[in-house]
C-alpha positions in Angstrom: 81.6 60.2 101.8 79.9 61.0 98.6 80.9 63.7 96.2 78.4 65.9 94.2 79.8 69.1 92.5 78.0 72.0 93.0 76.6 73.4 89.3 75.7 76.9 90.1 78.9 78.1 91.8 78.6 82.1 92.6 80.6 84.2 91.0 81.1 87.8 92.5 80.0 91.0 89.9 82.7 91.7 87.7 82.8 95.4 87.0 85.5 97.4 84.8 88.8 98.9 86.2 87.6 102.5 86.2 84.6 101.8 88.3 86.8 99.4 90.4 89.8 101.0 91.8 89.2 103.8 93.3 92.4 105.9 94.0 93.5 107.8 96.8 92.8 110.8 97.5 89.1 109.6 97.0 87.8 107.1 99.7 86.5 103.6 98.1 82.7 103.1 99.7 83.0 99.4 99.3 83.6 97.8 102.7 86.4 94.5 102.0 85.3 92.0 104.3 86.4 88.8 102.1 89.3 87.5 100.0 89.7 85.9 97.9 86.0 86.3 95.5 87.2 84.3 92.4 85.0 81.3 92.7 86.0 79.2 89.7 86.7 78.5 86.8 86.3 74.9 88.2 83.0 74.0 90.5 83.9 74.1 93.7 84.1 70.7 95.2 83.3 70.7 99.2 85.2 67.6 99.9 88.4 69.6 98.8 87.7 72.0 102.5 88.7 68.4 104.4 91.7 67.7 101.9 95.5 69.1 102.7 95.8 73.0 102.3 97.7 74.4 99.1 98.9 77.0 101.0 101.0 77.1 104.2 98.4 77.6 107.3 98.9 80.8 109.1 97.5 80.1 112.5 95.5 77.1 114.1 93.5 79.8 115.7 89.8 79.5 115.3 86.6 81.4 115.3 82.9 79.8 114.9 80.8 82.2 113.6 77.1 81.6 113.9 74.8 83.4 111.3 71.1 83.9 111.5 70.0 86.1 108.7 66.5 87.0 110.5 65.0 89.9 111.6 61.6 91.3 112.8 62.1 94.4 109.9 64.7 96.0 107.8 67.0 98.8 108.3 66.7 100.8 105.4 70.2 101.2 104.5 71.1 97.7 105.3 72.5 95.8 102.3 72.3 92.3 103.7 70.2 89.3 103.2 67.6 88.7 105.7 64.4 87.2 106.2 61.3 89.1 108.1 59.7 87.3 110.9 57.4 87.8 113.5 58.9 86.4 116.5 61.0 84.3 118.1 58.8 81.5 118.0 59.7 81.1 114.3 63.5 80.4 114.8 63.3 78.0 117.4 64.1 75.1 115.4 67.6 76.7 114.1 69.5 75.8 117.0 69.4 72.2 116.3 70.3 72.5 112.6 73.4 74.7 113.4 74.3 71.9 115.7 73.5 69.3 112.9 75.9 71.0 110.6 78.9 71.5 113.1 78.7 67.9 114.3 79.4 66.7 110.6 82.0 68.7 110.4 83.1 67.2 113.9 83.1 63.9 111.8 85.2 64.8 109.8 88.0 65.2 111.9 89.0 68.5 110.5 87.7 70.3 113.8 90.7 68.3 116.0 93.6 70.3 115.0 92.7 74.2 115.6 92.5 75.9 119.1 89.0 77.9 120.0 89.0 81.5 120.5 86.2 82.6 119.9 82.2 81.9 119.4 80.1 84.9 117.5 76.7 85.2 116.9 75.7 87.5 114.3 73.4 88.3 111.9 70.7 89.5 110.7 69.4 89.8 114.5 71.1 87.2 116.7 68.9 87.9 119.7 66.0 86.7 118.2 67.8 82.9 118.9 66.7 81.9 122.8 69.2 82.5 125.6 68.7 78.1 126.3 69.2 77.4 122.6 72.3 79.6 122.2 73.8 78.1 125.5 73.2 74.6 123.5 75.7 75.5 120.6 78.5 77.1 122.6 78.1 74.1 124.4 78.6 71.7 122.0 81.0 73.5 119.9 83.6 73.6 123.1 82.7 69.6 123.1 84.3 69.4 119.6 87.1 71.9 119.8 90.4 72.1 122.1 89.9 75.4 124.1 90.8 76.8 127.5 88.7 79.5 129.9 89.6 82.6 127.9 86.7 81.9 125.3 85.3 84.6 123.9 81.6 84.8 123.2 80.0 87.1 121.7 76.4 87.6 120.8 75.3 91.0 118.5 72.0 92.2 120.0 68.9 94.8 118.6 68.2 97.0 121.6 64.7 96.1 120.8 64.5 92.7 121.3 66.8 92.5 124.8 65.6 93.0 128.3 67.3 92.9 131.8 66.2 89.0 132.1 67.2 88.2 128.3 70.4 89.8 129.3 70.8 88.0 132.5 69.9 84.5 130.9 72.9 85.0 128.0 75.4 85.9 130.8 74.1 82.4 132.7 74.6 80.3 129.9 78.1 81.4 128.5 77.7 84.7 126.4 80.7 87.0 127.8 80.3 89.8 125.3 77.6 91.5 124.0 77.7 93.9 121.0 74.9 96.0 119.9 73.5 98.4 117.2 72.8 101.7 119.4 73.9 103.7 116.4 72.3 107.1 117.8 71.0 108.8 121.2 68.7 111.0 119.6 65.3 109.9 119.1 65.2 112.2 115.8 68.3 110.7 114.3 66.8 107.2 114.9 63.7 108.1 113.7 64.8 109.7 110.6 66.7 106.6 109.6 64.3 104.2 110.3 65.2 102.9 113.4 62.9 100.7 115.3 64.5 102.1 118.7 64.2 105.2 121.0 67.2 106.7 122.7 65.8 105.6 126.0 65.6 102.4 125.2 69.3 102.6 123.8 70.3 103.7 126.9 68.6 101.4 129.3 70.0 98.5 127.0 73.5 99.2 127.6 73.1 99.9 131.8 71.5 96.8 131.9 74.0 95.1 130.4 77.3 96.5 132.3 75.3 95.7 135.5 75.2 92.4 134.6 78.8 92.5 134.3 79.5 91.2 130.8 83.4 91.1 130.2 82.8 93.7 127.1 79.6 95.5 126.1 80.2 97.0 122.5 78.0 99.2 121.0 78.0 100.7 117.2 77.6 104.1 116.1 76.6 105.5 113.0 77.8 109.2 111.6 77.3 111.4 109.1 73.6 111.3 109.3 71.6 113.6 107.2 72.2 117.2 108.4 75.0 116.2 110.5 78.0 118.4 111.5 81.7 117.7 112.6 80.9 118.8 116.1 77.4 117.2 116.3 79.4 113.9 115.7 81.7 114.9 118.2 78.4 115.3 120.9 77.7 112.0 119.4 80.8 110.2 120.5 80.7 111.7 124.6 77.4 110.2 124.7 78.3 106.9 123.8 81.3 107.4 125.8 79.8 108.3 129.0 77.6 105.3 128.9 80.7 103.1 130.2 80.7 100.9 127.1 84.3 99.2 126.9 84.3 98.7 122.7 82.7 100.7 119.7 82.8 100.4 116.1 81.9 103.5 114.5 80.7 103.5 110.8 80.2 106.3 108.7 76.7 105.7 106.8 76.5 104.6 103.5 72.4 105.8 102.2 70.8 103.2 100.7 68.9 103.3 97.2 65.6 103.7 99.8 67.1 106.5 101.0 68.3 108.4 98.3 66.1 111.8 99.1 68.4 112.4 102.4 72.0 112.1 100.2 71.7 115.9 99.8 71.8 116.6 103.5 74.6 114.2 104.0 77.9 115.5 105.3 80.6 116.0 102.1 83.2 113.6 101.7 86.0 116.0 102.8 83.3 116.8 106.0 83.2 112.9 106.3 87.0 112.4 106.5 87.1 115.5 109.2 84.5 113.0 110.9 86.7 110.5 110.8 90.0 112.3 112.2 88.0 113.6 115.1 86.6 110.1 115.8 90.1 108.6 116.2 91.8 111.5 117.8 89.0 111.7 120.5 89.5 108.1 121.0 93.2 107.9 121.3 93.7 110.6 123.0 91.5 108.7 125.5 93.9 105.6 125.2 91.4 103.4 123.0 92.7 101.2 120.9 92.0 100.9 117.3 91.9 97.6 116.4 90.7 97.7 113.5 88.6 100.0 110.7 86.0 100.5 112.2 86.9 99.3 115.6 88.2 101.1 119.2 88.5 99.3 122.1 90.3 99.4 125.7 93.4 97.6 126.0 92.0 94.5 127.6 88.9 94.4 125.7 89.7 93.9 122.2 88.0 91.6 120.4 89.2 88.2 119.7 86.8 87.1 116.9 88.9 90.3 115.1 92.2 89.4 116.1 92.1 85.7 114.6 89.7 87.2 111.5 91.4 90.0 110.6 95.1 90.5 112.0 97.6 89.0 110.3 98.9 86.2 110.3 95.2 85.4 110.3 93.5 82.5 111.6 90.9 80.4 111.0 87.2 81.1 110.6 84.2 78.4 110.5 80.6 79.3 109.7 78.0 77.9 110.7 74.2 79.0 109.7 72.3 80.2 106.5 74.4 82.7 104.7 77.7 81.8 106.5 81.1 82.4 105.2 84.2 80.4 106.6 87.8 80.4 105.5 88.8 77.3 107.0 92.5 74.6 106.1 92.8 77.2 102.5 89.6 77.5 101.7 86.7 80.5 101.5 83.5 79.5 101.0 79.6 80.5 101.3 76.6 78.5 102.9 73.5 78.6 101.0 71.5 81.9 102.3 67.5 80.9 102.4 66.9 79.2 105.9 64.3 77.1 104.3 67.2 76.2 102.1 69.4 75.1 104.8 67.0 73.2 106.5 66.2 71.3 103.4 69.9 70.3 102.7 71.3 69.6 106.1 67.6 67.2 106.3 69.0 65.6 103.1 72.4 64.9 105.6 74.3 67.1 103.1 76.5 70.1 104.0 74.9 73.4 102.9 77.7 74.7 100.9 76.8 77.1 98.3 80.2 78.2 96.6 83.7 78.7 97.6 87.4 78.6 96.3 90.5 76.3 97.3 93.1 79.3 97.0 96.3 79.0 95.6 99.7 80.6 97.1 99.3 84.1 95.3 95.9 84.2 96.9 97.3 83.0 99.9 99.7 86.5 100.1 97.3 88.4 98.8 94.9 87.6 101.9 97.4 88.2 104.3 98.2 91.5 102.9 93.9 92.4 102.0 92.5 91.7 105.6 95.5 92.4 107.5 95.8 96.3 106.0 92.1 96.6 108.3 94.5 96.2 111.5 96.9 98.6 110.4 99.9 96.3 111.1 101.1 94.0 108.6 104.2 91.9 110.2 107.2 91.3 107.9 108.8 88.5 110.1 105.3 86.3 109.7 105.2 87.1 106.1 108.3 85.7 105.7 108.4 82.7 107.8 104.8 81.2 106.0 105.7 82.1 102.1 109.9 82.6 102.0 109.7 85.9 100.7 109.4 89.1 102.3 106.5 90.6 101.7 109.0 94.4 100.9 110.0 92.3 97.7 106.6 91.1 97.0 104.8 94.0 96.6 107.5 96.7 96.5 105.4 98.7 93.2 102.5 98.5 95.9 104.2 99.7 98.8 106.0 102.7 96.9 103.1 103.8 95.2 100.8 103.7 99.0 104.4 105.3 100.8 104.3 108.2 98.0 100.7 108.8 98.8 101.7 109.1 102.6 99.1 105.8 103.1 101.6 103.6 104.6 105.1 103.3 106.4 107.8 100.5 105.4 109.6 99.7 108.9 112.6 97.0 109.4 109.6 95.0 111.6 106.3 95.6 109.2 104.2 97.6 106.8 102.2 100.3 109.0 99.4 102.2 107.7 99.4 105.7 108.7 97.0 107.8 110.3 96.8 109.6 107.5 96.0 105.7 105.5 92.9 104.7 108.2 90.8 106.9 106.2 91.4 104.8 103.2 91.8 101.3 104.2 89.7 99.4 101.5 91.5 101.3 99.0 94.8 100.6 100.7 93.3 96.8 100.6 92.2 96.4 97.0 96.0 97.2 95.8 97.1 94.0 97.4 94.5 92.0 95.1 95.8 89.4 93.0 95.3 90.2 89.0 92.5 87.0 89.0 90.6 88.8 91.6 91.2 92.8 90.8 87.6 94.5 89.5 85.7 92.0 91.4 83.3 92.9 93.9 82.4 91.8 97.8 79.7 89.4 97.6 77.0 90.6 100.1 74.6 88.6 100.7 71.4 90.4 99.3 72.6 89.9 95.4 73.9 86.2 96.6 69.9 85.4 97.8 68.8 84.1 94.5 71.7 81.6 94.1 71.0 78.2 94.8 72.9 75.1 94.5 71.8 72.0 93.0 74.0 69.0 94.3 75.8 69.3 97.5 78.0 66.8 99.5 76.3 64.1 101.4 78.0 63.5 104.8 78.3 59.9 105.5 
């Protein structure tokens, strides 16, 4: 195995403390979906990924994630990297080079010591990938992988790009849960964001696919659109909950910089957190679970893919696809985004590793304490048992400073956040930082697209 160093490693936007930590009682718009984001001061070195951990391993757990960062057009307000296409015709080919990369990762041998959960296909738009080719990676990534029946896989969908058949065809070849982007059942609301659904077609989308008898159907939902009321969102949420739907992750809309004439007919932020409340309180009162900011579910439907992601002791993620992220044996780390890119690498035989960080034991903690906050339940005994510390003495200014603010409850068992806390979990996460990584931002994927490696590590 040949080593190249990657020269133009990423390094996340590094803004000042003021515009960085936002304190409670505002509500931090920035969504933490990574940790750790310093990538440096050394190049990141991809052969380190297959080398020992530097930090103790928290589960063996694992999820593939597959990316495709496609789409036939752009939601206005969505701040991703994608690339516009015309059909499925023009993706057929990425099938075999998400295989290609996960078998030289199988070569490695790294793949022999976790235990599959779950498979997700995201995106971008995931159902633009063929039902046949899709059934091809889930195949060969059980091949690789120690697993047992309870897989879960997941595939996101666009309601305008899935039919009964297309539908019928994922369920044949392995695809047990299917989550899509409903957002709204009103054909103005859809309209008026740009949508490139109807209602009816919303509608027909999710029948379809609880007839089919997926184990979950998931469906998002978007609120405080422009104009907007409390009790208009409330409507909102007996629609989607009369549909039969078994998950939902509701998000409350961010307006994009294309969208900046409606922000004056958006809800307030204190209308927003009402929003919010009456979202959760519908929900539990209804005995949903909520698994996670922004997730409900029912008891026996909660996702997988977020409990080894997300719920601490966290587990292992690998990503597969242009724009990926893993966080796989103590590392974090970013495929190269461009799917012309990708191709290009994995054809040279090298993996198509854009940037990432080997983190060190204080990052370690940190990440435990970051992405487990989004669950609402960080264990103590866990904590303890991976790092030798509790995490009470670790971060007792932290925890005083949240339990002053009413954010979150110290128990003999773990660190809770309240009901009162939901409302602010990415400020509640971005106290846990580590000093190295505090006034960073998430690196999402559309400021990432111009980044490209020159060297990368040839696979032999």
């Amino acid at each position: 195995m040949k080593q190249k160093v990657l020269k133009n490693n990423y390094i996340t936007p590094l803004v000042s403390e003021k515009e960085w930590a936002v304190k409670y009682p505002e509500v931090d718009r920035e969504y933490v979906w990574t940790y750790p984001l310093i990538h440096g001061p050394e190049p990141f070195q991809v052969k380190d990924i297959f080398k020992k951990s530097l930090v103790p391993s928290l589960s063996n757990d694992l999820v593939v994630y597959i990316h495709l960062p496609a789409c036939l057009f752009r939601c206005p307000m969505c701040p991703f990297y994608v690339e516009l296409v015309k059909s499925r015709e023009q993706v057929m080919g990425y099938a075999k080079l998400v295989i290609k990369e996960l078998e030289m990762y199988a070569k490695t041998g790294i793949l022999s010591k976790y235990n599959l959960k779950a498979i997700y296909f995201g995106g971008g738009t995931a159902s633009l990938l063929f039902p046949d080719d899709i059934g091809q990676i889930v195949k060969r990534i059980k091949s690789y992988i120690k697993h047992d029946d309870s897989v879960e896989v997941t595939l996101e969908g666009h309601p305008s790009l899935v039919d009964y058949n297309y539908l019928s065809e994922l369920h044949n070849v392995g695809v047990n849960r299917v989550s899509f982007g409903i957002q709204s059942f009103n054909n103005d609301e859809l309209k008026a964001m740009g949508l490139k659904q109807t209602a009816e077609k919303n509608r027909e989308t999710l029948d379809s696919a609880i007839k089919i008898g997926f184990n979950t159907v998931s469906a998002d939902m978007l609120y405080r659109l422009p104009y907007q009321k409390v009790e208009d969102v409330r409507k909102q949420l007996n629609q989607f909950l009369e549909t039969g739907i078994t998950s939902l992750s509701t998000y409350s809309l961010e307006l994009s910089v294309r969208q900046a004439s409606q922000q004056n007919y958006q809800a307030s932020e204190e209308e927003d957190k009402e929003m919010f409340y009456m979202i959760n309180e519908e929900l539990m009162n209804r005995e949903w679970n909520h698994t996670a900011q922004p997730d409900y579910s029912h008891k026996k439907h909660i996702s997988k893919e977020t409990i080894v992601t997300w719920t601490a002791p966290q587990g292992q993620t690998l990503g597969l696809g242009a724009g990926a992220c893993s966080a796989l044996n103590g590392s974090t780390y970013f495929n190269v985004h461009s799917m012309e890119e990708y191709k290009r690498v994995l054809d040279e035989g090298c993996l198509p590793v854009l940037t990432g960080q080997k983190y060190n034991f204080t990052d370690a903690m940190s990440r435990f304490m970051v992405l487990g906050a989004r669950c609402f339940v960080l264990p103590r005994k866990p904590f303890k048992q991976a790092f030798g510390i509790d995490l009470a003495d670790v971060y007792a200014n932290e925890i005083k400073m949240l339990s002053n603010q009413g954010l979150v409850e110290l128990t003999n068992d773990a660190l809770l956040v309240t009901k009162k806390g939901k409302y602010y979990v990415d400020n509640i996460s971005k106290v846990f930082y580590s000093l190295d990584n505090r006034c960073h931002l998430q690196p999402w994927g559309e400021k990432m697209k111009g980044a490209v490696a020159n060297d990368y590590l040839y696979m032999e």
